[in-house]
N, C-alpha and C positions, 0 to 999 in steps of 0.2 A: 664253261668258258665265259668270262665279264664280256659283256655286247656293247661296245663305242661307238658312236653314231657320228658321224660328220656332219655338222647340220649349217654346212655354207658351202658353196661352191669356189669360194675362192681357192680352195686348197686343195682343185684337180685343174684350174686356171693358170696360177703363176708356177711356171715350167722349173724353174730352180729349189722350186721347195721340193724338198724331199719328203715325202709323204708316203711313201709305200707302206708293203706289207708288214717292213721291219720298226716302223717308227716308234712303237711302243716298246719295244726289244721284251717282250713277252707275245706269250699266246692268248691273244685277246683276239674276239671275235669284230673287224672293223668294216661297217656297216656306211657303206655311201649308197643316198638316193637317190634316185634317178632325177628328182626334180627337187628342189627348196623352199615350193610355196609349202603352207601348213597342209592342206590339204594332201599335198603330197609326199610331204614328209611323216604323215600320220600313221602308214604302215610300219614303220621300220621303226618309230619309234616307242613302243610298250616291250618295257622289258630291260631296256638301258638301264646300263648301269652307269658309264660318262657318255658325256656327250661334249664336243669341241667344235666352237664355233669362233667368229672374227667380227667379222662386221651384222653379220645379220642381229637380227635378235632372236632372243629365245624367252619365251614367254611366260607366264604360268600355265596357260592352258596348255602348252607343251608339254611340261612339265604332269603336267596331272596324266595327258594320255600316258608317257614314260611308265606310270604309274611307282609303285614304293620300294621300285627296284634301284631308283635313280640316286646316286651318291655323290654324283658330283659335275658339274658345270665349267669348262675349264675352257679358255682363249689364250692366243697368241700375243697379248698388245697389253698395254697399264690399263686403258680407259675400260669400264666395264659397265658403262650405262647400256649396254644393249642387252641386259643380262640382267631380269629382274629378280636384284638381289633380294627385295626385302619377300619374294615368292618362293625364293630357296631357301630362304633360312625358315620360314614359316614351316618350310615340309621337312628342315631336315636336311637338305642338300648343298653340299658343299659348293662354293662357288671363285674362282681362280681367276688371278688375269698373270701376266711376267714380268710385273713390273721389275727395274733392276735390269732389262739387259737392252735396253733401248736408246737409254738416254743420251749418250755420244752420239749417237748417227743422228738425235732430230738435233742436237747443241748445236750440230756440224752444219745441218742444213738451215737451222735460223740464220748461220754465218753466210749461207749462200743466199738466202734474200739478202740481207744486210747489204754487202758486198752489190749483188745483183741493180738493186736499187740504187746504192751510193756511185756504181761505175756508167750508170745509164745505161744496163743492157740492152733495154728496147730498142736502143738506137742500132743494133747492130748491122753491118749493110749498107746504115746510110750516111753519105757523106759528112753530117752533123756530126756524128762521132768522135771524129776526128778534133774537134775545136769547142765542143760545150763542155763548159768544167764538172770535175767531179767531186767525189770528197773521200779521204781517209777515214778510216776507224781510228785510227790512235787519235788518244786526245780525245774523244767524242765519251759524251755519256751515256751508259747500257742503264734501262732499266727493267730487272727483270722482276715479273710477279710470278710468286712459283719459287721455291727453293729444294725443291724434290729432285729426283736424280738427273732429269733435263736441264733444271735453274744450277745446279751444282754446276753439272760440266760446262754451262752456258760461262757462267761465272769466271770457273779457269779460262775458259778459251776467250774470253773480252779482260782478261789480266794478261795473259801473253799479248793481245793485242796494243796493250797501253790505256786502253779506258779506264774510265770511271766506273764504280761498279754500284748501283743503287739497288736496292733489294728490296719488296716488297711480301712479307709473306705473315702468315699466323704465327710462328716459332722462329723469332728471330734468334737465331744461336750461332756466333762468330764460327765454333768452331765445325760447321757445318762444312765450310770449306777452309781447311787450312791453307794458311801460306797467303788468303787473299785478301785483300785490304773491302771488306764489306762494309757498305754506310746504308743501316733498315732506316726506315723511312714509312710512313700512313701512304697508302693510293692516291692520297689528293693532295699531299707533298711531294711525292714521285713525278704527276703527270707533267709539271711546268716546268721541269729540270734537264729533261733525258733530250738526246738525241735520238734514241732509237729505242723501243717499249715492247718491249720482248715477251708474251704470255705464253705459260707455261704451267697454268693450273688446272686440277680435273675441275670437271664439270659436275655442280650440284646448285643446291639453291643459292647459295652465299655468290654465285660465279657466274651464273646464267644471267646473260645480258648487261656486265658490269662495265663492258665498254660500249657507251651509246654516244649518243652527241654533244650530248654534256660534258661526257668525261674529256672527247677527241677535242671538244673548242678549248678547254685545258692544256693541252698542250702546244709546245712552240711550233710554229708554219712550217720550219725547215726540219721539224722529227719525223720520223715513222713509227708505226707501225706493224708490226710482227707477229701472225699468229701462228703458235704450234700450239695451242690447247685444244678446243672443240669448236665448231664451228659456231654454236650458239654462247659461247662467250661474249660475244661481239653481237650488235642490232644489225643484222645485215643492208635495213634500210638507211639506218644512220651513218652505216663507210660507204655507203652508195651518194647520199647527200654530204657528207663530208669530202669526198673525192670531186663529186661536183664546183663544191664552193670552193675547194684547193685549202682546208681547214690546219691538212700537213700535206708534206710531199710525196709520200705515196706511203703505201699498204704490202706487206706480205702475205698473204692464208694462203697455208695450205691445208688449215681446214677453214669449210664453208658451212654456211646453214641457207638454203636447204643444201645437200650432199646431194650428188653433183649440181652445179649452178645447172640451169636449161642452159643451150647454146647461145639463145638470145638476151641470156641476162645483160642489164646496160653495165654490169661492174667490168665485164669482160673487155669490154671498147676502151677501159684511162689503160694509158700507155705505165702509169706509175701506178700500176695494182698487178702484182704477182699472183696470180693465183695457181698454184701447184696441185696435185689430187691425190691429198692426204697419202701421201708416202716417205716424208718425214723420215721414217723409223726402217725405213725398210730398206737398207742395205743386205747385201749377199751375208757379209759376217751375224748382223743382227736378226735376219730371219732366223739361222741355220742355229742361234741360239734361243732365240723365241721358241719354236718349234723342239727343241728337247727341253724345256722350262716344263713347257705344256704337257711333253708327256710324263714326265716326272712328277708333276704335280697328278695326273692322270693317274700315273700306278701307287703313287704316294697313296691316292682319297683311298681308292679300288684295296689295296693294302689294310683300309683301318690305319694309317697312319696320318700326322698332319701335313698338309701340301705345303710346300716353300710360298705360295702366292697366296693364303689363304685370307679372301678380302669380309666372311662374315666368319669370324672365329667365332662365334657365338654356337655355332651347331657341333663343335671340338671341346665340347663337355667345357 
């Protein structure tokens, strides 16, 4: 019987996922540890054949105790920097994330910064409320970086709104989104145009750190921006001093770098920084499809077959 290890806690944590005995709808052997650190997850793991994780990471040295039974590596979410791919593909092992069923619920929540921001949530409660102006989305200009399945739907959903739609990505190709009126543009023709700067690219070297204070003094006083990429996108010390100087009007992340801010972080004190705890993606509908992606991908590797997610096709002959 294939031995599947759960190698994160999150997924005896959050109550609505369904994670039981039947989640793989086979007889597979699934293995939860009593603890997450390495050390503790070191018994249970020799012998694995997948293993499914979220947020933690999974290492190569993991990987090596697993030893050369290990076929496949598989998560719930797009991002798969916690999951060292170029160590699976070196042994051999398949490595998965889901992209494709997330992308609507984080489009929907950049709209809830956007919005949140644009109506002065913070003020809620207090008399000011009432009488400080706000501002619409229609009319305003979206700039999204990222044109992957979050930039796509971001894109519909700032055309239904009446925006401008500026697009920043590697592969500029109109009919990525039909029906919408797309204008590509370089990152440093985008910055000084938009209203609102919407990121939504993975993280690798080209992307790490690409919005610092350089980029933010680029853009106009009364824009924001909007993080749904990774936390390290973004110089955290630089939307910290950006916030300070009032560079733009405020900030959405919900993701951070470091993951979780401490409680005393000073970003947490500007009334016009949103900071949400990377949950974007995770609606009830979009878990409940994350979560069969993953085991599908799971009995797909387990199978000898190729996984629908499969991010190092290179070990797939």
């Amino acid at each position: 019987m294939p031995k599947i290890v759960i190698a994160d806690p999150i997924f005896s944590r959050i109550e609505h996922w369904d994670c039981g005995p039947e989640w793989f709808g086979a007889p597979y052997e699934v293995v939860w540890p009593k603890g997450y650190s390495f050390d503790e997850m070191k018994p249970y793991l020799p012998g694995a054949e997948g293993i499914v994780t979220c947020f933690d990471p999974f290492t190569a040295e993991m990987m090596d105790v697993c030893g050369p039974s290990l076929k496949v590596v598989a998560k719930p979410g797009a991002g798969y920097n916690n999951i060292d791919v170029a160590a699976a593909t070196k042994r051999g092992v398949m490595a998965c994330n889901a992209e494709g069923v997330r992308g609507r619920a984080v489009a929907e929540y950049a709209f809830f910064h956007m919005l949140w921001l644009s109506r002065n949530g913070w003020l809620k409660g207090k008399p000011e409320w009432e009488t400080t102006p706000m501002l619409q989305l229609g009319g305003k200009v979206i700039g999204i970086v990222g044109l992957g399945d979050i930039g796509g739907h971001l894109a519909r959903m700032a055309d239904g709104f009446g925006m401008k739609v500026l697009v920043n990505t590697r592969t500029p190709d109109p009919s990525r989104v039909p029906g919408v009126a797309l204008e590509f543009c370089s990152f440093d023709e985008l910055l000084p145009q938009v209203d609102y700067l919407v990121l939504c690219v993975p993280l690798n070297s080209e992307t790490q750190g690409m919005i610092n204070y350089g980029a933010i003094s680029k853009m106009r006083k009364e824009a924001f921006l909007i993080n749904m990429a990774r936390g390290s996108v973004v110089v955290t010390d630089d939307i910290l001093a950006s916030a300070r100087e009032g560079l733009i009007s405020g900030f959405g992340l919900d993701v951070i770098d470091p993951e979780p801010f401490p409680l005393d972080h000073p970003l947490r004190k500007f009334n016009n920084v949103l900071i949400s705890p990377h949950h974007a993606s995770r609606t009830r509908e979009t878990d409940a499809a994350a979560l069969e992606r993953t085991a599908e991908n799971i009995r797909l590797a387990l199978a000898g077959e190729r996984p629908i997610n499969l991010v190092n096709p290179a070990v797939f002959g």
